[in-house]
ZAMARGU-4260 file (C-alpha; in steps of 0.2 Angstrom, whole numbers, plus 5000, padded with zeros to 4 digits):
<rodrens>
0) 4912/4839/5092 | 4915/4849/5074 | 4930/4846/5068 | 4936/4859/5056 | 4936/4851/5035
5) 4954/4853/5026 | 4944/4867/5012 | 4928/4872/5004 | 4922/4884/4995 | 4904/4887/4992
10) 4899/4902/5008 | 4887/4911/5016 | 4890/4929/5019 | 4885/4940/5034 | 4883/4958/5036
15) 4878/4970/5050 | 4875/4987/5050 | 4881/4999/5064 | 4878/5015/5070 | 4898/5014/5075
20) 4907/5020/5060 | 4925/5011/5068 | 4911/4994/5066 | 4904/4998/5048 | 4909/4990/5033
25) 4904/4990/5013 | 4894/4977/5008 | 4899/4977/4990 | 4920/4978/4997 | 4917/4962/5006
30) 4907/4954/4989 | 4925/4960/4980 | 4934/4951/4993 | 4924/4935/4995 | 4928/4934/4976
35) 4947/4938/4977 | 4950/4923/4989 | 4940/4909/4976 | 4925/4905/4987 | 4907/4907/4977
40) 4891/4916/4991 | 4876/4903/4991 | 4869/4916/5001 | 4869/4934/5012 | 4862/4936/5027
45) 4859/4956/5030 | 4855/4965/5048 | 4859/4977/5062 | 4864/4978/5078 | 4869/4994/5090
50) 4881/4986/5097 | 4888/4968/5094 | 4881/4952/5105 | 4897/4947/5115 | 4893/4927/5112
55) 4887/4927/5092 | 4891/4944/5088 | 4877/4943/5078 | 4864/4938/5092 | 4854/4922/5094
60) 4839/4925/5083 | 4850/4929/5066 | 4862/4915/5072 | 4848/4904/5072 | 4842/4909/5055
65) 4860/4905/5048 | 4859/4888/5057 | 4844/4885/5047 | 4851/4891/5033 | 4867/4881/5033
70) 4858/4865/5038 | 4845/4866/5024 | 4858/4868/5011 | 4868/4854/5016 | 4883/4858/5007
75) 4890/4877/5015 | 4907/4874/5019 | 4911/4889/5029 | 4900/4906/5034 | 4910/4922/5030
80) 4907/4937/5040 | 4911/4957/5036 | 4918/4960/5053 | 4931/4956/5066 | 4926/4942/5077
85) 4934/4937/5095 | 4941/4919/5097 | 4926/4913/5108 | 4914/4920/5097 | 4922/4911/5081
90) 4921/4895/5093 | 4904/4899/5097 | 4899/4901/5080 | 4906/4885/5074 | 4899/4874/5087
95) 4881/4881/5081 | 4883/4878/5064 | 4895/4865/5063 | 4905/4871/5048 | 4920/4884/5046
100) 4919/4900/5053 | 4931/4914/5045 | 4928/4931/5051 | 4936/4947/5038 | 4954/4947/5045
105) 4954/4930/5044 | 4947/4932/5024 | 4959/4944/5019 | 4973/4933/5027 | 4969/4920/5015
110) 4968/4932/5002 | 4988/4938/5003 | 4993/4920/5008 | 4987/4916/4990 | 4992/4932/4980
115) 5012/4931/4989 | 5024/4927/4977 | 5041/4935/4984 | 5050/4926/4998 | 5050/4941/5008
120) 5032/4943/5003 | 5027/4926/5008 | 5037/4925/5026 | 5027/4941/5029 | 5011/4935/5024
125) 5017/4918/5037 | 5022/4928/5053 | 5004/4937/5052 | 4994/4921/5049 | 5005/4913/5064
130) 5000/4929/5073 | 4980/4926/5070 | 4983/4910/5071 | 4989/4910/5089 | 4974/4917/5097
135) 4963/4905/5089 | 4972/4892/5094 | 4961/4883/5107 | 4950/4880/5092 | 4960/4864/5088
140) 4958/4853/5100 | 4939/4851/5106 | 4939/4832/5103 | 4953/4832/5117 | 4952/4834/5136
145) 4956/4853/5143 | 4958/4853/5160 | 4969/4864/5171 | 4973/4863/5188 | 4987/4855/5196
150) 4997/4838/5196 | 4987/4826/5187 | 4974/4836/5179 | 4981/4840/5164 | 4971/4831/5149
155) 4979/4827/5134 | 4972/4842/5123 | 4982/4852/5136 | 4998/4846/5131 | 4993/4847/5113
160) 4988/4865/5116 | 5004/4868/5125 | 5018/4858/5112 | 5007/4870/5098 | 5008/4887/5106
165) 5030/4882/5109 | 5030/4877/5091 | 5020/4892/5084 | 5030/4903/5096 | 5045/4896/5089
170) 5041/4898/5071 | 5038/4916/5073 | 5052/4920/5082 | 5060/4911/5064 | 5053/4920/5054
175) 5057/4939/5062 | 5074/4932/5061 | 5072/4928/5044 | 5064/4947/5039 | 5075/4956/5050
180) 5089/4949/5037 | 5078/4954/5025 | 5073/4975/5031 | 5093/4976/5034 | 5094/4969/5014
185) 5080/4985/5009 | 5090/4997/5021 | 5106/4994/5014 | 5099/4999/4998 | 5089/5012/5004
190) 5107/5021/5009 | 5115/5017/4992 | 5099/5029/4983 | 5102/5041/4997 | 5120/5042/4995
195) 5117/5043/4977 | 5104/5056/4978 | 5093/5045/4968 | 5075/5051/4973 | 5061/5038/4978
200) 5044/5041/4973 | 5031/5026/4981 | 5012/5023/4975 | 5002/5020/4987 | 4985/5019/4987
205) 4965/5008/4990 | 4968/4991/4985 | 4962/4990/4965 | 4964/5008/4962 | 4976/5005/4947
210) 4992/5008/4954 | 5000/4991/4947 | 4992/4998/4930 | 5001/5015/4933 | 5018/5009/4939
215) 5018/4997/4921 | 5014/5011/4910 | 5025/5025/4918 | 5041/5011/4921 | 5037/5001/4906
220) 5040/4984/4916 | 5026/4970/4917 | 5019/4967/4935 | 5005/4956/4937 | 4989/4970/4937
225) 4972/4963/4938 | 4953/4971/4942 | 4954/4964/4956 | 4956/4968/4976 | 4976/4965/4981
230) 4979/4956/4964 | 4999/4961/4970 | 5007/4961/4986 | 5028/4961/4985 | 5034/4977/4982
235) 5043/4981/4966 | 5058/4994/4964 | 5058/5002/4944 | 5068/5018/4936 | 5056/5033/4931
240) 5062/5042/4920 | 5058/5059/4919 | 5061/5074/4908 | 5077/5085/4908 | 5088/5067/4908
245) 5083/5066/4928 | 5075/5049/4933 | 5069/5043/4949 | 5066/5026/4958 | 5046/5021/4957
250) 5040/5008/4970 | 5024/5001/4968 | 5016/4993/4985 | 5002/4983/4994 | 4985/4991/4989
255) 4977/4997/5007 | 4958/4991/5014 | 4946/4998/5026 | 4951/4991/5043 | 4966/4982/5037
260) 4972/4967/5050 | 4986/4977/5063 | 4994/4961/5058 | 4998/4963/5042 | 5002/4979/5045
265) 5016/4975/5058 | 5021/4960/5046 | 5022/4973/5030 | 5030/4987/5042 | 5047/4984/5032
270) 5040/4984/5013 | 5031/4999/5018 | 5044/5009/5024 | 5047/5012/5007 | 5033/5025/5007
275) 5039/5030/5023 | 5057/5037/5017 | 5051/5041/4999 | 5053/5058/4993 | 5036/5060/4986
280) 5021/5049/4987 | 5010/5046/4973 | 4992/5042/4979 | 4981/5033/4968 | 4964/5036/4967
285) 4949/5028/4959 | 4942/5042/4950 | 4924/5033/4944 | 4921/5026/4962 | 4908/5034/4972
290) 4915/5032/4990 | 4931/5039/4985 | 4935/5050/4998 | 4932/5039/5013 | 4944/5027/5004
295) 4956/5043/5003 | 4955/5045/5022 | 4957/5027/5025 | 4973/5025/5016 | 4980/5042/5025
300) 4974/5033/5041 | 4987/5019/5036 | 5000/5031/5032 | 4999/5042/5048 | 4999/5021/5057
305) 5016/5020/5049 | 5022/5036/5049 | 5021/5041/5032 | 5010/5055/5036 | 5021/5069/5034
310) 5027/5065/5017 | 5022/5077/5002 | 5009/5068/4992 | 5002/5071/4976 | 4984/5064/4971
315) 4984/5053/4955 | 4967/5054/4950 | 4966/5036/4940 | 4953/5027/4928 | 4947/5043/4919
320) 4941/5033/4906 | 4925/5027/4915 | 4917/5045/4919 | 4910/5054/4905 | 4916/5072/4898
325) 4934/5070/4911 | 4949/5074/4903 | 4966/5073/4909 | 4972/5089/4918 | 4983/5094/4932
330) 4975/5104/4949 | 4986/5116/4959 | 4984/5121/4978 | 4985/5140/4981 | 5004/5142/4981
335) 5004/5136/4963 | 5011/5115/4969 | 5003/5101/4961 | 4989/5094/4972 | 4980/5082/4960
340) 4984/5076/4942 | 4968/5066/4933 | 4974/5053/4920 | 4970/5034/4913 | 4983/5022/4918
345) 4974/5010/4906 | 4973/5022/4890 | 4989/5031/4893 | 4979/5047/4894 | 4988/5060/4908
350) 5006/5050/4906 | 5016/5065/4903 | 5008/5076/4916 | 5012/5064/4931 | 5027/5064/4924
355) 5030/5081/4926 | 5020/5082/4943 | 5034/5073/4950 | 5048/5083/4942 | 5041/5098/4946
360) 5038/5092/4965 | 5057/5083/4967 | 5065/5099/4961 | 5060/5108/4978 | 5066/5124/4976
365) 5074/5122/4960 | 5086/5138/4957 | 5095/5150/4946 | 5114/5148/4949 | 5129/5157/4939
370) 5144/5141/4938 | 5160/5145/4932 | 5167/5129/4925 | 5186/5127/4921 | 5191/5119/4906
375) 5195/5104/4912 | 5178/5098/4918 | 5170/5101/4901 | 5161/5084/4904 | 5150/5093/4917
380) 5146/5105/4906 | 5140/5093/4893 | 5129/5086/4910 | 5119/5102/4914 | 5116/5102/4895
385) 5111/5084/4896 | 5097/5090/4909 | 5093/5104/4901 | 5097/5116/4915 | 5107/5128/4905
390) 5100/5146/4901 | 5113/5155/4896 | 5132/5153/4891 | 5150/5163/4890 | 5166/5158/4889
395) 5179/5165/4901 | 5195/5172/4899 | 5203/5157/4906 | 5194/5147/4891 | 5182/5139/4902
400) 5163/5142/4904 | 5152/5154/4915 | 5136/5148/4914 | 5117/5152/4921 | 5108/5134/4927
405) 5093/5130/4936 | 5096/5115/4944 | 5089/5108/4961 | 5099/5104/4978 | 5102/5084/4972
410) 5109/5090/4955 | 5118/5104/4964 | 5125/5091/4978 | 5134/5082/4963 | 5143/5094/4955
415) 5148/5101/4973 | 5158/5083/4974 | 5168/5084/4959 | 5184/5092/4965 | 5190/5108/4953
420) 5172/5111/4949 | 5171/5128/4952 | 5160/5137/4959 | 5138/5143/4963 | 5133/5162/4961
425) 5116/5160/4968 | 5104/5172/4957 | 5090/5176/4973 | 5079/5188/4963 | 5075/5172/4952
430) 5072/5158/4967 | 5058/5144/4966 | 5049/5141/4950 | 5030/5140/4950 | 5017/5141/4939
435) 4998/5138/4940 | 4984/5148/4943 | 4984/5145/4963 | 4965/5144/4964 | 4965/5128/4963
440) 4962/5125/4946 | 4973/5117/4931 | 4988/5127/4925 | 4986/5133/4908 | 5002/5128/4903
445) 5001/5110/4907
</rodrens>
């Protein structure tokens, strides 16, 4: 019996077409991903199918075909295939060609167990390749005996079955330890920024949609980007800082696929949790990919899984610089709010208007308010200054200050905290700022 090799490299792909969009895949996504994990395609076998074969998947005549195929080349070390396969059809599959079978869970599995370079990233990327792992498990053992019964009809591949599934068992239940440890660790300092009114703005996005490139140019740190499909995976926590001496906290996390594995959802429900408790998400788009909408939908498929759904998002329309006669611009909904802002993260073209996209859209209702400020708090006079809230300016009779500032509710909640502040005149006939056009169209001012 086939007994699985320790690695290889050199594949053949297959690919079906369905009728079933929840069954179709790209092509050209699964070439980008067969690339990412290092193997090189010998080959690509193409069909369709209604409806998959419960034994091959793929049925018996094209299985045969790839037989053929695999034996003839004599040195294929596994076959890749575009789709989700069930344990017995991997085992299946493997018995007939007598190499490796990996179906596209399994794929992108490999992929993030080599791109993980955080230790939280890595246990994540462990507990859902031990997940996988588990139902696929019977796989091991084919040179062993497998009987079941009773007393006396247990074969040794049994037992070895049985001490695997208590030691994977085992190991997971390690490793949710171990994370659980680590989501209190991310809480802890998710209620620090909250108490500190500090705003969180997370990127999120379709894998290789340039949101690594974005977060370094906006932040100015160095994160590993690449052109490649999950070229980072452990999230990263940077200062934006934004105009008016405001600032923010930026998280950059894992790109999003078609069909991504439940499992790597469950294992990454804690690093993306930081989209779903942002403020404001920042959705990165491929601007020069044709199929860009269904990879819209896909990523707000994933966000409504995690329950990110209901968080205001603006659209980051990225890599500009690949379309002909686009310039950066910003596009408003019709009440005048930021809906999509077009830009290069790679030139730098578009910076300053994401910039002020997010501003804009943290301030909420950003408001006029008349402060009287005593004179002993004159340091809170030199903040508003410092954000550039202050309109106008008198000095009482008291020698302090009555002032007229637009300041949002996170800038208003710390002054409210400082004791012998003073106090807010809210000025109602001058209530939320917004410009734009409101047909949908790029505000002239911007």
């Amino acid at each position: 019996m086939f007994e699985r090799p320790e690695g290889g490299e050199r594949a053949v792909l297959v690919h079906l077409e369905f009728p079933d969009d929840k069954q179709r895949e790209a092509l050209a996504e699964f070439r980008e991903l067969v690339e990412a994990s290092g193997a090189v395609p010998v080959s690509v076998v193409t069909g369709s199918r209604r409806v998959p074969d419960p034994k091959y998947f793929i049925g018996s005549g094209k299985a045969e075909q790839i037989r053929q195929l695999v034996a003839h080349d004599g040195k294929v070390d596994l076959v890749l295939f575009n789709h989700a396969l069930s344990p017995a059809q991997e085992r299946n599959l493997e018995r007939l060609f007598n190499c490796r079978v990996l179906d596209r869970t399994g794929l992108i599995l490999d992929i993030f167990a080599q791109r993980a370079r955080s230790h939280e990233g890595k246990l994540q990327v462990e507990l859902a390749q031990l997940r996988h792992i588990s139902t696929r498990l019977v796989r091991g053992w084919t040179h062993l005996e497998r009987q079941k019964g009773g007393i006396g009809l247990r074969g040794p591949g049994e037992t070895q079955l049985e001490t695997d599934r208590r030691l994977l068992g085992e190991r997971i239940k390690h490793l949710r330890r171990r994370l659980e440890k680590v989501r209190h660790q991310r809480e802890q300092g998710r209620r620090s920024r909250r108490r500190a009114e500090v705003a969180t703005v997370s990127l999120v996005g379709y894998t290789n949609a340039g949101k690594s490139s974005l977060f370094n140019r906006l932040t100015r740190s160095e994160v590993y980007a690449a052109d490649q499909l999950f070229a980072t995976l452990d999230p990263t926590l940077r200062q934006l800082e934004l105009g008016s001496g405001c600032s923010a906290v930026l998280a950059d996390t894992v790109g999003f696929i078609r069909h991504l594995p439940h499992d790597l959802v469950a294992a990454f429900r804690s690093t993306l949790q930081e989209s779903r408790d942002a403020q404001l998400l920042l959705h990165v788009v491929d601007a020069s990919d044709p199929l860009r909408h269904e990879k819209i939908e896909q990523v707000n498929l994933v966000l409504k899984e995690i329950g990110a759904e209901q968080v205001p998002q603006i659209e980051v329309y990225n890599k500009i610089d690949l379309l002909d006669n686009v310039t950066p611009r910003v596009e408003r909904d019709q009440r005048g709010l930021v809906r999509r802002v077009w830009l290069s993260a790679l030139g730098g073209e578009g910076l300053d208007l994401v910039r002020g996209a997010v501003e804009e859209r943290l301030a909420g209702e950003r408001r006029r308010y008349r402060l009287r400020i005593p004179p002993s708090q004159g340091r809170l006079r030199a903040l508003l200054y410092e954000w550039g809230a202050v309109i106008e300016e008198q000095e009482d009779s008291s020698g302090g200050w009555v002032l007229v500032a637009q300041v949002d509710g996170r800038q208003k909640g710390l002054l409210q905290r400082v004791d012998g502040f003073g106090r807010f005149e809210p000025l109602f006939h001058d209530a939320t700022v917004a410009r734009g056009t409101g047909d949908g169209r790029e505000s002239p001012g911007l």
